[in-house]
N, C-alpha and C positions, 0 to 999 in steps of 0.2 A: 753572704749578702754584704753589698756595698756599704760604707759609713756615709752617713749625709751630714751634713757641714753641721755642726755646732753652735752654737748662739754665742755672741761673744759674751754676754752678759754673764755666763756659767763656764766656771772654771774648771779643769778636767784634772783629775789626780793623777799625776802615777805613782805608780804605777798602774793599771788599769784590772782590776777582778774580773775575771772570766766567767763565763757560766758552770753550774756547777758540771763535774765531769771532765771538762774541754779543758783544764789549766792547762798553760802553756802552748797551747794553738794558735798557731798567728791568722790561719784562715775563720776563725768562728769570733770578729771583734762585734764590740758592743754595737747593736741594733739602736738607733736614735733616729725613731722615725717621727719626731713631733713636728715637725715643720709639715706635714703632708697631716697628720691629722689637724693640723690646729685651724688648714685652710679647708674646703672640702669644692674643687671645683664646678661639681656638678649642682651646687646650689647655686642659686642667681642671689637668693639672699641669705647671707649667711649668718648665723645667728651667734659664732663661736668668735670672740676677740683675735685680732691677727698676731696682736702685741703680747708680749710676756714682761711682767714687772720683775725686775732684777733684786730687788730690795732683798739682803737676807736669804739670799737662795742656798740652796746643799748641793751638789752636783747628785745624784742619784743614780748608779750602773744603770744603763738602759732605760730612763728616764727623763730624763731634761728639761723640765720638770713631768716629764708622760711615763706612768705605770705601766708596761705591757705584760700582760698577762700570759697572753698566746706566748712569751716568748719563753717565761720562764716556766711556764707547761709542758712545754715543745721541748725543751733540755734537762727537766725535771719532773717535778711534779708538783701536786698542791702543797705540800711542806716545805720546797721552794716559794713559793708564793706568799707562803704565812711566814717565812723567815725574813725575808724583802721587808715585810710589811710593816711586820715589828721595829724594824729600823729604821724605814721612810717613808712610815705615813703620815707622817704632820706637812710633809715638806711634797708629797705629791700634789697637785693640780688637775691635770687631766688621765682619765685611766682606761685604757685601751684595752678588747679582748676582744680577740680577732684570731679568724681563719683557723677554727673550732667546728669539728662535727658536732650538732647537738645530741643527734640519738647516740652518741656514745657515754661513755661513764663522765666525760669531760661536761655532759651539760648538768651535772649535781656539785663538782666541782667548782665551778663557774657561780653557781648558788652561793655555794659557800664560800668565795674567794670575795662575792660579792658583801655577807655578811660579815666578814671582818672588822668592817667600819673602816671609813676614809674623811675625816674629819675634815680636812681642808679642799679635798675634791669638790670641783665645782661643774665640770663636763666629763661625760662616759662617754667615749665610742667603744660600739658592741657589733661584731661582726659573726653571724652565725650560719652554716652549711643545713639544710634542710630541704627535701623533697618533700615533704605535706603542704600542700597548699592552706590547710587551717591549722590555727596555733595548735600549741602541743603544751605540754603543759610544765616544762624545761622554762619555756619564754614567757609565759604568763607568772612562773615563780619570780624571773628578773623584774620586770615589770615592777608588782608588789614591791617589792623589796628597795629597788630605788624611787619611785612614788611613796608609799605609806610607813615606809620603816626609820629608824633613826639613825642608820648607819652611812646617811651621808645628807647631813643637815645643811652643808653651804651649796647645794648640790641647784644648777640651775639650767639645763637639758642636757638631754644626751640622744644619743641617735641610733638609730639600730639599721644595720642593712642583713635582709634577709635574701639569700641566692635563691628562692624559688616564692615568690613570681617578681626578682628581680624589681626588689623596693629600699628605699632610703628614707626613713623614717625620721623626724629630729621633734623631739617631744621639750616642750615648757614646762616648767615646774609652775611659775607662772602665768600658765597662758589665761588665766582670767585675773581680770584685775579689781572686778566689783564685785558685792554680791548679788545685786541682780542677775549678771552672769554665770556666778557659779548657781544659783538657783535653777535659771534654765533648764541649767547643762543637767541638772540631777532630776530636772522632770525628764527628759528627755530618757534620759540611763533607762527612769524605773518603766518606762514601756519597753527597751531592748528586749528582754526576755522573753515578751509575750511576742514580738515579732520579727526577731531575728535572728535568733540565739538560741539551736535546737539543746544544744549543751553549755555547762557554766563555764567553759575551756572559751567559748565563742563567746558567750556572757562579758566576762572578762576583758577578751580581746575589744570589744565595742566602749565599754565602760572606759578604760587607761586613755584608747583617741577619742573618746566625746570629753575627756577631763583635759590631757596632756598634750595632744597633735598640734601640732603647730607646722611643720616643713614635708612634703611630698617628692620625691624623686621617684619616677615611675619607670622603667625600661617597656617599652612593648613588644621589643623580642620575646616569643613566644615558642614554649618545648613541644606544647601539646594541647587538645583545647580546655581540660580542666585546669590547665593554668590561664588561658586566655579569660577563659569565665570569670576567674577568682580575679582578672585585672580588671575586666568588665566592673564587676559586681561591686568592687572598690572603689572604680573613678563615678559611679552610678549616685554613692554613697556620698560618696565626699563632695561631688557636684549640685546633685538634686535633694540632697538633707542635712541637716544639722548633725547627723550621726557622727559622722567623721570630722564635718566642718575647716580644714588647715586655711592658712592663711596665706601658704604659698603652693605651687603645685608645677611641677618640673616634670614634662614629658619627654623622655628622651629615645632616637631611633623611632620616630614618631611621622607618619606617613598619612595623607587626605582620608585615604580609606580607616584607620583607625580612630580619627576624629570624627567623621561620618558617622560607624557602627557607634561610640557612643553614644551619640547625639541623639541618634536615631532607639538606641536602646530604652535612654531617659525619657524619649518621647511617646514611644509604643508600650513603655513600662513593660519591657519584655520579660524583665526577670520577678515579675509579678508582686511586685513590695506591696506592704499597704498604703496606700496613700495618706489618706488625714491624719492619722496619729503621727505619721514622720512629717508631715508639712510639706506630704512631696506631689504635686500637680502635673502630672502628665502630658505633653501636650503645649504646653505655658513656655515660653520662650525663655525668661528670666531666668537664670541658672547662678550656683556661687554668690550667695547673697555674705556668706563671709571671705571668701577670695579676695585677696586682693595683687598679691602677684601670679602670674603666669607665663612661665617660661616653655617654650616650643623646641626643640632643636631637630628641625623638621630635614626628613630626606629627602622630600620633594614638596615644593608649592604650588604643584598645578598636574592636573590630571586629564582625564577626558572628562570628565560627569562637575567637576566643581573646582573653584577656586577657595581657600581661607575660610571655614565657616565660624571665623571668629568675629561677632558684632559686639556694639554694646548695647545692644538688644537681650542678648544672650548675657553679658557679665557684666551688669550696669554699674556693680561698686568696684570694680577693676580700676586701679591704680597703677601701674606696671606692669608690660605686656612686652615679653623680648623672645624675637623669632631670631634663630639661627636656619642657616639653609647653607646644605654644601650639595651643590650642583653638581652632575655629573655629566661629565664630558659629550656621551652622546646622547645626551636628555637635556639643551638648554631650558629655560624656559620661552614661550612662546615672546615675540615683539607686542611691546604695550600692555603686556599679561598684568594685571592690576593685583594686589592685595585679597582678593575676594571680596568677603560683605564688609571686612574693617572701615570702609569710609561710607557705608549707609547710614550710619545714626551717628549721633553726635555725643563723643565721650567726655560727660562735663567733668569727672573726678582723673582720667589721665595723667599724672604727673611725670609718667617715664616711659620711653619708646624705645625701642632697638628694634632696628629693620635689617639685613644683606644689604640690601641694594635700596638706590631712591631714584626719582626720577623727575623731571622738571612739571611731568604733570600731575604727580603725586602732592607740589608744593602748597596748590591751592585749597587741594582735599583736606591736609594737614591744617595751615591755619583756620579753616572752616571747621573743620568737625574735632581738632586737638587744642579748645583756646587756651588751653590752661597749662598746657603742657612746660614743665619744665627742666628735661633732660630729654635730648635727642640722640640717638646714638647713631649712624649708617656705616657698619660693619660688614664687610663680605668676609666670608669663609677663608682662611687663613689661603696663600696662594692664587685666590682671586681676585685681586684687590684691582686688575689693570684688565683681565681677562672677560672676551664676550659671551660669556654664558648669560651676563645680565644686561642686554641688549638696549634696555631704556635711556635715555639719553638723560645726563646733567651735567648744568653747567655750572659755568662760574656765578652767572648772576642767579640764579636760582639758592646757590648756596649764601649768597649778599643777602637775599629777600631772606629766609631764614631766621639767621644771626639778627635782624634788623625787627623784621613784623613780630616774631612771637614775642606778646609784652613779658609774659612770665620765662622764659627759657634763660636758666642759669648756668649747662651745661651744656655744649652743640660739639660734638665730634665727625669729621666723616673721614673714615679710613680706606675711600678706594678714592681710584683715577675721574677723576672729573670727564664725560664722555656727552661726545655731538653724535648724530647719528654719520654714519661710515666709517670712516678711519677716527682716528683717535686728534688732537690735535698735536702739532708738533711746538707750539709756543703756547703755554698753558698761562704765562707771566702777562699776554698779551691780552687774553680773555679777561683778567681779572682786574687790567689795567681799562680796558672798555668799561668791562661791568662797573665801575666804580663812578666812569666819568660825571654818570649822574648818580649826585647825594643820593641817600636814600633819605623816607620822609621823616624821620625822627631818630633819634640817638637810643640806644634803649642799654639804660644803666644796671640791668638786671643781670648780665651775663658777666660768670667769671670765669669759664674755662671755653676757649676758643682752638680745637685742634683740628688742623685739615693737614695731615703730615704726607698727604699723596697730591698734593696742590701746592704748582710752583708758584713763587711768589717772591719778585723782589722787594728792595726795602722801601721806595716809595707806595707800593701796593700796601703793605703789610703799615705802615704808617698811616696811610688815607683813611684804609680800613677800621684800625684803634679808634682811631679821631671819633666815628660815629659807636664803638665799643669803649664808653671810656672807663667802664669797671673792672674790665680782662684783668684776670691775674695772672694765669696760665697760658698760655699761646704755643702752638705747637705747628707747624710748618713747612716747606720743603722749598732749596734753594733752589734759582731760576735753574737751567739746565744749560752749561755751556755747550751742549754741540749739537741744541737746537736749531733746526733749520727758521728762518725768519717766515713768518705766516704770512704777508702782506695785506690781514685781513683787513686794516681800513686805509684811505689812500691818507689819512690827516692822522694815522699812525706810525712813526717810523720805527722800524721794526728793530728790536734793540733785544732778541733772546737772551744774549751772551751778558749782559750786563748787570751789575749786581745789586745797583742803587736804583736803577731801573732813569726812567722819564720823569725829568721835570723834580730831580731830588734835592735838589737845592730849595723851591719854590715850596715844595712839601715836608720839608724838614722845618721852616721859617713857620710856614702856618699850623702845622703842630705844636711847634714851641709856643707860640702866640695860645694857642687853645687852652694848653696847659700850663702856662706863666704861674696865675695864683698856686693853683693845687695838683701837684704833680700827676702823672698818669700812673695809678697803683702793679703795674705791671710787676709782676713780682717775678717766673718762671719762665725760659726759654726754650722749647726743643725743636732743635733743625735737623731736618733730615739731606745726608747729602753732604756735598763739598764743590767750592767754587773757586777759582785760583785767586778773585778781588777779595777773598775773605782775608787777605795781607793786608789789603790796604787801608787809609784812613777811615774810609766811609763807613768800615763795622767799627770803629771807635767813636765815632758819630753818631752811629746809629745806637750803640749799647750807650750814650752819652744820653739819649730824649728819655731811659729809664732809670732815676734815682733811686728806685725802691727794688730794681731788681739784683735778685738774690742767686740766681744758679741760671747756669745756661747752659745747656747738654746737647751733645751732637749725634746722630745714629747716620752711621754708615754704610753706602748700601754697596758697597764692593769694598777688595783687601786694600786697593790702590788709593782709596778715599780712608782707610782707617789708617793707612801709614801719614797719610798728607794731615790729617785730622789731630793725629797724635802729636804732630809739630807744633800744628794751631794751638793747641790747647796749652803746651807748657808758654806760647809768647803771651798767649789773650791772659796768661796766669798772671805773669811778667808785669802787663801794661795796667790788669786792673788787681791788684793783690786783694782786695776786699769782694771779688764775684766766685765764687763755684763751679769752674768750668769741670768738665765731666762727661765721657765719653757712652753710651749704652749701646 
């Protein structure tokens, strides 16, 4: 297995100790795989620190500061493990044990690798192979033992991914924070038994997520239908009761008809729960009364029978709602295909959005039924970004209204091609130089991060635009395109693709300075996507001239012939301003 880069904060000794057995093997080096657990993509929120404190560290063989377990199992055994352990466990942080059959002798091992005590561990990742769809009693020992025991008292969640029925689990040590709630939470327990829990293995299982559940990652790839049920019977729970309760819920490989059958499951109460004692109402729209994020990463968003059966009808305390959707080639989705029910009711606690795609008639839906909203995100499927599979038309001004009317919005990103209906346009600089012509009705001082990195825009656009953004820190961009064809789109336009300060940059550079004479415009961050031959001349010294306060300016190149032209830029722009950050990605 490959080495993954090292942190620089952690010093590496050599010579380097091998695993036991392998001395002297140049093929079997040290496994440092803490940079992939520390992140965990498939959460939307992730509850694990990205950062590692340097302070005092020990370099640790195959740790950094991450314990793996699975490894020194795999080339040893648990006397390896309890020798590691003795040496660095003060100095461990996160502890890893992963890609472990449980039914074999390795899941008593695993117990006991777990009892050792890890005094400074403060996150577990726990990966375990299992065909039983209900716990076993291997996993319900871990459980115990990291919740009620003293063998890891800094300890503050850990995550479990079980391969059958493909779940990702990440538990709180604190997930209640009063006693009111833990009170709840233990009326709740002491009914499980009488109504859920034919065995104390199940008991068990119910009791650790009514106390510890906090994060959901669901796969709804399905082997067989007693695993389909057991995923059923889960989202049923954690939806329609307090049993399970999380606070986040990640559906992933997730298709109309899946979201359907559950809805439909919760509603017809098909799998027969009781109702009153779990607080669960059959039929009642209201769902996820503890939800608050919800992440989609949907195969398809439109079907024949339905569109999106996501309202806030259905998840009224929903704070964060982000749909991913990767289109496939000969399954567009339909012209003007809407959201589904998302813009029927009006989502007053909304704070975060990510959509694929938007569209100019989405804009209105949005400030109407999103007023509070304060992160927008419009993300197509990585390779989409310019492509018609998302046929809806936006523009430039649409994306003005936006950045302008939503009064709370502090982040607004959109990562695809700005699009009219038929062809695409060929002078994007030109649209944005219209859309601007008239103000917009008010300045709105909320917004600090402004990235449209698929929307050309020269430096008078991108100036006008600040002028009514005047909190932007972040700004993120794409230069006009020199071998734009000129649009002719207004006759009192002249059509100027190629040019880099764009129309009228003199007139708009003067009235910007005027704006911000007293107090500078806090612009802090720059990234330009692209490369333009005027980037030599005066005007980017001009232009990097209206921001006092900015700190780094970074360029992303979309061919080799732009990274070679790019990387000259960068050592002159170093040259002319030695106190800015330039920086290529």
């Amino acid at each position: 297995m490959s080495q993954t880069e090292v942190p620089p904060s952690i010093a590496m000794p050599m010579p380097m100790p091998m695993p036991p057995g392998e001395e002297g093997t140049q093929s079997n080096r040290q496994l440092l795989r803490h940079t992939s657990l520390m992140r965990d993509k498939s959460l939307s929120f992730n509850p694990v620190p990205t950062g590692i404190t340097s302070a005092d560290e020990v370099y640790v063989p195959n740790c950094a500061p991450v314990f793996e377990v699975g490894y020194w199992m795999n080339y040893g055994n648990f006397s390896s493990v309890r020798q590691q352990h003795e040496e660095y466990k003060d100095h461990v942080h996160t502890l890893s044990i992963w890609n472990l059959p449980v039914e074999s002798a390795y899941g008593a091992d695993i117990a006991a690798c777990l009892n050792l005590g890890w005094p400074q561990v403060t996150h577990v990742s726990l990966e375990y192979s299992t065909w039983e769809p209900e716990p076993n009693r291997y996993s319900i020992a871990w459980h115990k033992i990291l919740c009620e025991s003293s063998a890891f008292p800094l300890l503050v969640d850990y995550r479990v991914w079980q391969m059958l029925p493909a779940r990702l689990e990440v538990f709180s040590i604190h997930k209640f924070k009063t006693e009111r709630d833990r009170n709840q939470a233990t009326d709740i327990i002491a009914q499980v038994p009488e109504l859920l829990a034919p065995t104390p293995a199940v008991q068990q299982f119910y009791e650790h997520r009514c106390r510890y559940l906090e994060h959901v990652v669901m796969s709804m790839d399905s082997v067989n239908r007693a695993e389909t049920f057991t995923k059923y019977k889960y989202l049923t729970l954690a939806l329609a009761t307090p049993v399970l309760a999380p606070r986040t819920l990640t559906i992933v490989n997730c298709r109309l008809k899946h979201i359907r059958a559950i809805l439909n499951c919760i509603d017809r109460n098909a799998l027969g729960l009781p109702t009153g004692p779990l607080h669960y109402q059959p039929g009642v729209l209201e769902l996820g009364r503890s939800l608050q994020h919800l992440h989609l990463k949907m195969a398809s968003l439109y079907d024949e029978l339905t569109g999106l059966p996501i309202s806030a009808a259905r998840f009224p305390d929903l704070s964060s709602l982000i749909i991913e959707h990767s289109p496939a080639l000969d399954n567009s989705l339909p012209d003007g295909e809407k959201f589904g029910q998302l813009w029927e009711t009006r989502w007053s606690g909304m704070k975060r959005l990510q959509l694929p795609f938007f569209s100019d008639l989405h804009a209105a839906l949005l400030v109407k039924f999103m007023p509070n909203l304060e992160i927008l995100s419009i993300i197509p499927a990585p390779g989409f970004e310019a492509g018609d599979e998302y046929p809806d038309s936006l523009s430039a001004a649409t994306v003005i209204k936006l950045a302008t009317q939503l009064h709370t919005l502090r982040h607004f990103e959109v990562r695809s091609m700005l699009r009219i209906k038929g062809k695409r346009p060929l002078n994007m600089a030109q649209q944005i130089y219209l859309a601007l012509k008239k103000p917009p009705v008010a300045a709105r001082p909320e917004l600090k991060l402004f990235a449209v990195p698929c929307v050309h825009m020269d430096f008078c656009s991108v100036v006008r635009m600040l002028t009514y953004l005047p909190s932007v820190e972040q700004l993120e961009f794409q230069l006009p395109d020199q071998y734009a064809v000129p649009g002719n789109m207004s006759p009192e336009v002249r059509s100027v693709a190629h040019n880099l300060a764009g129309l009228e940059w003199a007139e708009e550079k003067r009235k910007f300075g005027e704006a911000f004479a007293v107090k500078p415009h806090p612009l802090q961050s720059i990234i330009v996507t692209g490369y333009h031959p005027d980037l030599h001349s005066a005007a980017v010294t001009e232009f990097l001239g209206l921001f006092p306060d900015l700190e780094s300016l970074a360029f992303t190149a979309v061919s080799r012939e732009d990274q070679d032209n790019i990387d000259q830029l960068a050592g002159v722009l170093t040259a002319l301003n030695p106190d800015l950050n330039v920086s290529i990605v």
